[in-house]
C-alpha positions in Angstrom: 0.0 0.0 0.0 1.3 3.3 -1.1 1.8 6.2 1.7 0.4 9.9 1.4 4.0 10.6 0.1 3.9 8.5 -2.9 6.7 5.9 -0.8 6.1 2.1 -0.1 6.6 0.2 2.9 9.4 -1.6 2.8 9.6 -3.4 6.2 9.6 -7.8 5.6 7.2 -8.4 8.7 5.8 -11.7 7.6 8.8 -13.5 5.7 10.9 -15.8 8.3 14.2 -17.1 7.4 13.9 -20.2 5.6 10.7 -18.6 3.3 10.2 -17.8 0.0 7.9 -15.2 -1.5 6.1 -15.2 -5.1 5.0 -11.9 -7.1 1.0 -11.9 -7.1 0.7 -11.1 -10.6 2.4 -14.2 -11.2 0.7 -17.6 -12.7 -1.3 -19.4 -10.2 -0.6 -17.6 -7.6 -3.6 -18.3 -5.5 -3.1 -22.0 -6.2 0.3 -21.8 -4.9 -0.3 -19.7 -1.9 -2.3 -22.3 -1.3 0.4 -24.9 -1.2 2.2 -22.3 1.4 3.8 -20.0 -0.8 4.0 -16.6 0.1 2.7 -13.6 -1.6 5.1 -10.6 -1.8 2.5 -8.5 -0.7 1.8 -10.5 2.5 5.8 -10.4 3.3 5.7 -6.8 2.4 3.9 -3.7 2.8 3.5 -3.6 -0.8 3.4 -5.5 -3.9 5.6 -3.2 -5.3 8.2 -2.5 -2.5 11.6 -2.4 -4.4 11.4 -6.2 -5.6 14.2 -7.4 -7.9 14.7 -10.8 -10.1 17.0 -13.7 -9.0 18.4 -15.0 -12.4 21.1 -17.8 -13.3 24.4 -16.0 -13.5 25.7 -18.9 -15.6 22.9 -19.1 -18.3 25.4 -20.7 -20.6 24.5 -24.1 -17.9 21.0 -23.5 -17.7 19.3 -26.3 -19.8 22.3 -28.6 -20.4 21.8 -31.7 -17.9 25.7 -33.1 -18.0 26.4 -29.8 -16.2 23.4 -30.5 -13.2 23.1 -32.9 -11.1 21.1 -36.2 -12.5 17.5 -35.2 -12.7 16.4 -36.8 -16.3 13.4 -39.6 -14.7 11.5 -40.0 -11.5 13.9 -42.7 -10.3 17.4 -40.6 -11.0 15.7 -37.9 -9.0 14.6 -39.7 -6.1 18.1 -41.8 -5.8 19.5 -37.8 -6.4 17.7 -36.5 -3.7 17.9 -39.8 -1.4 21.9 -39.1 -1.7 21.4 -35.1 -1.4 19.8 -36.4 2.2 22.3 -38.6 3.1 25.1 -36.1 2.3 23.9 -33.4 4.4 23.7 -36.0 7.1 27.0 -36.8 6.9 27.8 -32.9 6.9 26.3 -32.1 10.3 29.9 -32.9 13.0 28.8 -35.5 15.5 31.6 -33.9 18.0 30.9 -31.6 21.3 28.7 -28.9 20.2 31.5 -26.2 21.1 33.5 -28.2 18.6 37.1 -28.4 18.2 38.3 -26.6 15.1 39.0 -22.7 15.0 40.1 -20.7 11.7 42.1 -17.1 11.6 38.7 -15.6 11.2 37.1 -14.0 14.1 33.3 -14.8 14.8 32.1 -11.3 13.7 32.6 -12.1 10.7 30.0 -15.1 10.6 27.6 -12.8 11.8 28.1 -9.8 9.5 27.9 -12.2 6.5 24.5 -13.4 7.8 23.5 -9.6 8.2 24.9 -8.7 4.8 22.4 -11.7 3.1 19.4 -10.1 5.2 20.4 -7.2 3.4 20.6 -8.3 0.1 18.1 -11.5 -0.2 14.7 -12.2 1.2 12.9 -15.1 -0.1 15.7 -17.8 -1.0 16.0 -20.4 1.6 14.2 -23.8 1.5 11.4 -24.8 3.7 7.6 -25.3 2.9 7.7 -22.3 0.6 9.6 -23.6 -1.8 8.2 -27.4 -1.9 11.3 -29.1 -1.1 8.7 -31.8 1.2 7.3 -32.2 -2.7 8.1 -36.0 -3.7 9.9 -36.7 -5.8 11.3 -33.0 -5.7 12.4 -32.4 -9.6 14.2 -29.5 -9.9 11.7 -27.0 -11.5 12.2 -25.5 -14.9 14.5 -22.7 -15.3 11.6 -20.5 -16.2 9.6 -21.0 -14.0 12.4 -20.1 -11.3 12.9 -17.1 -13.2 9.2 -16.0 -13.5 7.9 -17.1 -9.6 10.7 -16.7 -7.4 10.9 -12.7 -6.4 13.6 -10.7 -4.5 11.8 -9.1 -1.9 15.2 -7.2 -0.9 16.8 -4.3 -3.4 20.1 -6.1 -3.8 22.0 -2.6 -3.4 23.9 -3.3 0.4 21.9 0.0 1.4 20.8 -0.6 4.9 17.1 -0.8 3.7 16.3 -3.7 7.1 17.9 -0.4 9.0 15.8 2.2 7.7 12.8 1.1 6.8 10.6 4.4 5.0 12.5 6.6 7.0 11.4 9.5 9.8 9.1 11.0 8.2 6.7 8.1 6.8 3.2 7.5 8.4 2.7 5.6 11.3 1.4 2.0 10.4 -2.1 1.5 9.5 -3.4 -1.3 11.2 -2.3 -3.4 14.0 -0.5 -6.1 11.9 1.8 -3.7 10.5 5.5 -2.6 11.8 7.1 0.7 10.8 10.7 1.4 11.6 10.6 3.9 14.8 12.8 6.9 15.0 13.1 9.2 18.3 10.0 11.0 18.9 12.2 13.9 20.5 15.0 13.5 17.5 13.8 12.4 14.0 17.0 11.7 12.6 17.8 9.3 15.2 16.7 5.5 15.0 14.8 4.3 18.2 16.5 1.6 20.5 15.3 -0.8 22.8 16.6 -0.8 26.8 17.9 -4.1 28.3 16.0 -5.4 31.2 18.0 -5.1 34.5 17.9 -8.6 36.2 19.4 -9.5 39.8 20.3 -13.1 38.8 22.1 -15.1 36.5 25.4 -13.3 36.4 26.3 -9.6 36.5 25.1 -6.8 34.0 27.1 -6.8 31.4 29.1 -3.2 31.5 28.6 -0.7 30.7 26.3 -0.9 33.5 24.8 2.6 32.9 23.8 2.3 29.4 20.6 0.2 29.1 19.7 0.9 25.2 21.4 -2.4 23.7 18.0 -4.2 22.4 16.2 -4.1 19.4 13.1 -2.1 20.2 10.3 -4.1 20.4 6.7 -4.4 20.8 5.4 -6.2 24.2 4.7 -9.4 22.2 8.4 -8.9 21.9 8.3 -8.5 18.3 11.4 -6.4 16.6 10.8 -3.1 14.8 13.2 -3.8 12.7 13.1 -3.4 8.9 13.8 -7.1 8.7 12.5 -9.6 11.3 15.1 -11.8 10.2 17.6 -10.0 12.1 16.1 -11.1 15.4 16.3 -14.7 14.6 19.5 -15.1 16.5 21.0 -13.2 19.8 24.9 -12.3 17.6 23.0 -10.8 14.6 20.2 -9.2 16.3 23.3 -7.5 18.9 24.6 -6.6 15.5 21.5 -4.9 14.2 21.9 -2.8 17.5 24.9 -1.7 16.8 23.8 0.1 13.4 20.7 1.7 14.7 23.5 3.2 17.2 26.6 3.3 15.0 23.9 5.7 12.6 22.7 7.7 15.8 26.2 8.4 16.8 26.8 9.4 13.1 23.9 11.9 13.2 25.9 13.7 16.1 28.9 13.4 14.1 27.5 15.4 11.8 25.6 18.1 14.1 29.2 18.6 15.6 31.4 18.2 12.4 29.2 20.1 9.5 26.7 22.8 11.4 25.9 23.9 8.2 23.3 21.4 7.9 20.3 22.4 10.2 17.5 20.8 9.4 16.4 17.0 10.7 15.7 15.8 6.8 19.9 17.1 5.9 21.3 15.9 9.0 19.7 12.5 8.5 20.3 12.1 5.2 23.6 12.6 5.6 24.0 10.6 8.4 22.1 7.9 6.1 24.6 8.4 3.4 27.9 8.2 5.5 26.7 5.2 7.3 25.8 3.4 4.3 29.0 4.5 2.1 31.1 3.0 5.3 28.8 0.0 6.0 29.7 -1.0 1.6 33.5 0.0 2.1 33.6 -2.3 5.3 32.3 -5.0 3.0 34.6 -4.9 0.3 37.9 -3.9 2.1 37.5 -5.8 5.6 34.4 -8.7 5.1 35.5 -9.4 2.0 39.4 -9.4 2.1 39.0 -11.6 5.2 36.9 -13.9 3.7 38.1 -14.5 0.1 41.5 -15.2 -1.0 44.7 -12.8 -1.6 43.9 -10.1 -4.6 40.2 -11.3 -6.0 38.5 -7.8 -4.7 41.6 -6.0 -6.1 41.5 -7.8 -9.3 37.4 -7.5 -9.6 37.8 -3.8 -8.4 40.5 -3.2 -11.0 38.4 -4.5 -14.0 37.4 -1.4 -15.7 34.0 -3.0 -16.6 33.0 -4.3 -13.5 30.7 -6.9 -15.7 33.0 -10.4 -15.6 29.9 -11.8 -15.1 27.4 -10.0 -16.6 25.8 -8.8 -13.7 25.5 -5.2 -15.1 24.1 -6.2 -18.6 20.4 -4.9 -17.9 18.5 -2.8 -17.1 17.2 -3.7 -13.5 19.7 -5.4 -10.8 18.9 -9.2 -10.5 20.4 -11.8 -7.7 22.5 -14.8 -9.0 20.9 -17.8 -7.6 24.3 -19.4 -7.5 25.7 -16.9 -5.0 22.0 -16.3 -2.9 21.5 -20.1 -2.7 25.4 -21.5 -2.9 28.1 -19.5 -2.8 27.2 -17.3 -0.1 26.1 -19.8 1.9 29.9 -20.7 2.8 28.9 -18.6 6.6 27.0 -21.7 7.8 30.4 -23.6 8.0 31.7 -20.8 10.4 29.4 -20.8 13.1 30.3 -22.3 16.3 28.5 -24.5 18.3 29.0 -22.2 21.1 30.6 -19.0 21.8 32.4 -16.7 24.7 29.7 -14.9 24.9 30.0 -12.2 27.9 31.5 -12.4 31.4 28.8 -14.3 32.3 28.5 -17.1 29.7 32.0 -17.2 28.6 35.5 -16.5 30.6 36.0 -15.7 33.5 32.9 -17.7 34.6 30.7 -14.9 36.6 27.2 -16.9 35.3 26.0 -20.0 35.4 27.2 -21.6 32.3 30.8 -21.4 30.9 29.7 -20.1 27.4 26.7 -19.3 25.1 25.5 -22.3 23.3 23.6 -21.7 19.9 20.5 -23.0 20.9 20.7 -20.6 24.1 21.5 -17.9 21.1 18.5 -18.6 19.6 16.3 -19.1 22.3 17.5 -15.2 23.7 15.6 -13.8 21.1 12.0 -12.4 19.9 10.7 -15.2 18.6 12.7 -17.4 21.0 10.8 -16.0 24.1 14.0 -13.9 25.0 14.6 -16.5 27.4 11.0 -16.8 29.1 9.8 -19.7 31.1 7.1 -20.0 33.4 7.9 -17.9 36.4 9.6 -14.9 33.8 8.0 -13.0 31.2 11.1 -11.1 29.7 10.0 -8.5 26.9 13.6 -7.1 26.2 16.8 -8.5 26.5 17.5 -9.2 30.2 20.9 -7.5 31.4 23.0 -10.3 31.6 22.8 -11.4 27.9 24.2 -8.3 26.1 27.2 -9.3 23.6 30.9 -8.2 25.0 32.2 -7.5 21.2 35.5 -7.8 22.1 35.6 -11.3 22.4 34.4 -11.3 18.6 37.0 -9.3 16.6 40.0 -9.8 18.0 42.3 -11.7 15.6 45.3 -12.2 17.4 43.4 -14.2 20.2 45.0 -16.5 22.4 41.8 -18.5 22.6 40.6 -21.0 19.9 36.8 -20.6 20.5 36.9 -16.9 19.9 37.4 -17.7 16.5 35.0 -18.8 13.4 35.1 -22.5 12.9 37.0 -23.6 9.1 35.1 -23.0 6.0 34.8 -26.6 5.5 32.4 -29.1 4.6 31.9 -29.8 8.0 29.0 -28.0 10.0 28.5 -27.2 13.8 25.8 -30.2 15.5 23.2 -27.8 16.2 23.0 -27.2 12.6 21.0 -29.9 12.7 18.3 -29.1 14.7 17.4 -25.6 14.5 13.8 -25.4 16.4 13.5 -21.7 15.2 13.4 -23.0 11.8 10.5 -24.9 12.1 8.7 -22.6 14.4 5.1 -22.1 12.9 5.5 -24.7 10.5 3.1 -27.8 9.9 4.3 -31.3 8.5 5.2 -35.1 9.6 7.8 -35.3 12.1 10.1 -36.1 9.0 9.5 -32.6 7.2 10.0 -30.7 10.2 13.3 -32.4 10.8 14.3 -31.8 7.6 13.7 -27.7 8.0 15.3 -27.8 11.4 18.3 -29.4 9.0 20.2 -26.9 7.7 22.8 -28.8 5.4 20.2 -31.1 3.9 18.3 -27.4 3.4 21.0 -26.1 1.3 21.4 -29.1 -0.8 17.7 -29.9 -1.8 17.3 -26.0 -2.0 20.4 -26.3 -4.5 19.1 -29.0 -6.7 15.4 -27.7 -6.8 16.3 -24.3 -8.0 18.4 -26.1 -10.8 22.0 -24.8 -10.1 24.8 -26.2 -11.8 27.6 -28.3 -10.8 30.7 -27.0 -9.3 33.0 -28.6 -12.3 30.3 -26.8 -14.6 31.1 -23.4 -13.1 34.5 -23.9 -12.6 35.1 -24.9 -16.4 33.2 -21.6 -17.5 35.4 -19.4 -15.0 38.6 -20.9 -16.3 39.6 -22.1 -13.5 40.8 -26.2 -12.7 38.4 -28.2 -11.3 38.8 -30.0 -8.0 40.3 -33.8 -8.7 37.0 -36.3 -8.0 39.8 -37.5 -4.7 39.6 -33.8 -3.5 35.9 -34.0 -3.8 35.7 -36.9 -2.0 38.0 -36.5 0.4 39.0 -39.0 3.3 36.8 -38.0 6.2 33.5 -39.6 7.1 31.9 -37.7 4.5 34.1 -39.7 1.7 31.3 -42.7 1.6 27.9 -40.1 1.3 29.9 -38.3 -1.9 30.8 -41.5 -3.5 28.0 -43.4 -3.0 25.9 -40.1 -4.4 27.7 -40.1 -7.2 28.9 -36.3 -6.3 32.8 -36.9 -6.9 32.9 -35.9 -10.4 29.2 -33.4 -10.5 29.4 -32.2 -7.3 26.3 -29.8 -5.8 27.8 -26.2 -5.9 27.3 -25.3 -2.3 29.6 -28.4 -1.6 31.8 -28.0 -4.0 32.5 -24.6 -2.5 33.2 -25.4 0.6 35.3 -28.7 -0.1 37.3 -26.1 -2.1 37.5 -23.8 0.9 38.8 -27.0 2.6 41.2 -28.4 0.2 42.6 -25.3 -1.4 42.9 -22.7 1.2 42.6 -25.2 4.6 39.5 -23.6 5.7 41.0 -20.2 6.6 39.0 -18.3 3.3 37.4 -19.5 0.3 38.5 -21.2 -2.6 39.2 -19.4 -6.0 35.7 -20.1 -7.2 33.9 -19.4 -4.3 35.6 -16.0 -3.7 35.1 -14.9 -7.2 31.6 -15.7 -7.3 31.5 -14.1 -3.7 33.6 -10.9 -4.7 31.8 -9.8 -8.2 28.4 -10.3 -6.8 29.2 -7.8 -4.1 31.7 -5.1 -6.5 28.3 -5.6 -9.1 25.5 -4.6 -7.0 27.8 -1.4 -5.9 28.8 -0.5 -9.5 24.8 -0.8 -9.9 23.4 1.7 -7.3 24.0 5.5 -8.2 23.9 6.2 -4.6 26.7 3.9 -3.8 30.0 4.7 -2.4 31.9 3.0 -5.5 29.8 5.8 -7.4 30.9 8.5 -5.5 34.4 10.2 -6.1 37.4 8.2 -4.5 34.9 8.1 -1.5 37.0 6.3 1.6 36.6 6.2 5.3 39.2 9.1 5.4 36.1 11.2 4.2 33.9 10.0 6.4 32.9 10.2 10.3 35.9 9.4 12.8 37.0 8.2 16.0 37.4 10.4 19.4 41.7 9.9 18.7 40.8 11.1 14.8 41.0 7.9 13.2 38.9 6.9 10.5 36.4 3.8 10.7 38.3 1.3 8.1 37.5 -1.8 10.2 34.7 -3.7 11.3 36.2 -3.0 14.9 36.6 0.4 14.6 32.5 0.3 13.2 31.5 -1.3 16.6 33.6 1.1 18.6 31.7 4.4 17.2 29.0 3.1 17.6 30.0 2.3 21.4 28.9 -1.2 22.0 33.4 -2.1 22.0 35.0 -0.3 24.0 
């Protein structure tokens, strides 16, 4: 629904992680909301709110079954996905859920990869929505993909699940409906929520004195967030605080720094704009280089046409399946099955517990009951749960869990059951285990949506293909890749990370994987006009800084101006 000032809401309210969202205009849309579809227009405020196309970004593959998996009967497809199954079994560790591997990368950068997908994709990961209970689960014509499956984020890495409409839009209209709040008393600020000071369970996390380090919420404990999605977990939902208050501080930054801008609409703006030009530079020149190998986002940014694979060749942005439903998908590796969460679940032992599991993680949220039981009724985030930051960035740690596990083919146990997923959801006991599954997720997601193998991209990007022994491997998972037939056409979400593995020993991607990673990102920037890439030799030096004058160049530096690191 339009606004009195010509804007549209564009606030996901209704769209979980996991769901998938179809255009209404599209063919049998009725019939399919039916089958538990989505309608953009229910995950949105409006049919119309900045949607985008996902799109193969190999279409040289698309229609050519050597380079896909086998799909041509009924009986190669249900042996396919019978193997996809037994695969992302075989994925999940069977070791202590805090696990026992680290990598060189700290933990915030799991978590700002997961907030960077919010931010760039809604609608692309597998549960009801997108059939994969459907027996025998072909993958669907290319087409089809094309035509029903809708971006219901602008892929443009511009903050949208931050701001929402903006200050000035209308309140919502009806009860149902969430609208981003800003500061009643200061318009150009972004409303927080307070923690709730508790006397048990540990100390309050310091600073003691500053309560606003929730999401605000409503008393069902719902975010007002521009993306729900961001609550669905206790590290990405802290993260999310830390931009409403990294762009608050910015709006003081400017008041103090440029007082030739007076009025609320300039001074927020601005602060919009310098938040957003340091939130894309963080991506490419910290996230990125820490993620991807040596000199791929030198050698992407140093292409003059910033099109190697044709993501700029129309008219209207679009969102590569193979890096929204594979590539990118390397962060679920990375997470830990536990974390050193604050003093008080994590070192030196103040609380009950001597660290943060992930289910405790998810269950310290919205949708999680932020911890409620039957003698509490918690609407914000009680004081002793608060993220201590500095046990997330630190790369020259002594201690191996204060670091993301290997990008690897191996995933965290609680990967395997993830109760949020399922939340809401009907089905057999066997369909809600398999969306509480997250490995066998990706993989059916994979072969549904028709993406090619990773030999088939690797052969169009130039680049050698892993040897069908390096597939394989010699771990446990040796026997579900052989047996599936996956050593020589490998799922590309697989064949990403065993190349993480194998080439780079889990400490960043592969060659593939970071390419695909890298131009996606350098793509969607050269695409927006409002972009910092657009801008004239825009850097952090031009942007807000630190008390000591430095500039914000690192995802650290980010959290301290915003003043949740000290």
């Amino acid at each position: 629904m339009n606004n009195n000032k010509g804007q549209v809401r564009r606030v996901i309210t209704r769209l979980g992680h996991g769901s998938h969202a179809i255009a209404d205009a599209a063919p049998d849309a009725d019939k399919l909301s039916e089958k538990g579809w989505t309608k953009l227009s229910e995950a949105v405020q409006s049919p119309d709110a900045g949607t985008t196309d996902f799109d193969y970004l190999f279409p040289e593959l698309v229609g050519r079954p050597d380079k896909h998996l086998p799909a041509g009967s009924d009986d190669e497809v249900i042996a396919t996905v019978a193997a996809l199954n037994d695969l992302g079994n075989a994925m999940i560790a069977q070791e202590s859920p805090s696990g026992g591997k680290s990598s060189p990368i700290p933990p915030v950068y799991t978590y700002w990869g997961q907030f960077v997908d919010h931010d760039l994709t809604a609608a692309t990961d597998n549960d009801n929505q997108i059939s994969i209970r459907d027996t025998p689960l072909p993958p669907l014509d290319p087409d089809q993909v094309r035509e029903l499956l809708t971006n219901a984020r602008n892929p443009a890495l511009n903050l949208d699940s931050v701001y929402g409409d903006g200050p000035f839009a209308p309140p919502p209209a009806g009860p149902g409906e969430i609208a981003v709040p800003y500061q009643e008393e200061d318009r150009a600020k972004l409303r927080l929520g307070t923690i709730k000071v508790i006397g048990t369970g540990g100390v309050i996390v310091p600073p003691a004195g500053d309560l606003a380090r929730d999401l605000p919420r409503r008393d069902d404990r719902t975010p007002l967030i521009g993306d729900s999605r961001n609550d669905e977990n206790l590290v990405v939902a802290q993260l999310h605080v830390a931009f409403l208050r990294f762009h608050n501080a910015t709006v003081d930054w400017v008041r103090a720094n440029e007082p030739h801008r007076t009025s609320v609409s300039d001074v927020f703006l601005r602060a919009r704009d310098l938040t957003r030009w340091t939130y894309q530079w963080l991506c490419l020149h910290d996230f990125l280089r820490t993620v991807t190998v040596p000199d791929v986002v030198d050698f992407v940014l140093g292409n003059d046409t910033g099109d190697l694979l044709g993501l700029g060749s129309r008219p209207r942005p679009y969102m590569p399946l193979e890096f929204a439903v594979a590539a990118y998908r390397f962060g679920h590796s990375m997470i830990r099955g536990a974390y050193d969460w604050n003093r008080n679940f994590g070192r030196p032992g103040n609380g009950p517990l001597p660290n943060a599991s992930l289910d405790l993680l998810f269950r310290f949220t919205g949708v999680g009951g932020l911890g409620s039981s039957e003698t509490t009724d918690n609407r914000s985030l009680p004081s002793n749960w608060p993220i201590e930051w500095d046990r997330f960035v630190d790369k020259d740690s002594l201690f191996p869990d204060r670091f993301a596990e290997p990008i690897d083919t191996h995933l965290a146990r609680p990967l395997a059951d993830m109760a949020n997923q399922a939340a809401g959801q009907t089905g057999t006991p066997d369909v809600l285990a398999l969306l509480r599954h997250l490995a066998r997720r990706n993989l059916l997601r994979g072969y549904r949506l028709g993406l090619p193998t990773g030999q088939a991209v690797a052969e169009v990007l130039g680049l050698p293909a892993l040897t069908p022994e390096q597939v394989a491997g010699s771990d446990p998972i040796a026997a579900a890749v052989k047996a599936g037939g996956f050593a020589t056409r490998t799922p590309l979400w697989f064949y990403i990370l065993r190349e993480a593995e194998v080439l780079a020993q889990g400490n960043t991607l592969g060659p593939l994987g970071s390419r695909i990673v890298v131009e996606t990102f350098v793509g969607q920037l050269r695409h927006d006009p409002t972009s910092y890439l657009r801008q004239t030799s825009w850097s952090p030096s031009a942007g807000v800084r630190l008390p000591d004058g430095s500039p914000v160049d690192s995802i650290p530096a980010f959290l301290r101006f915003a003043g949740v690191l000290r």
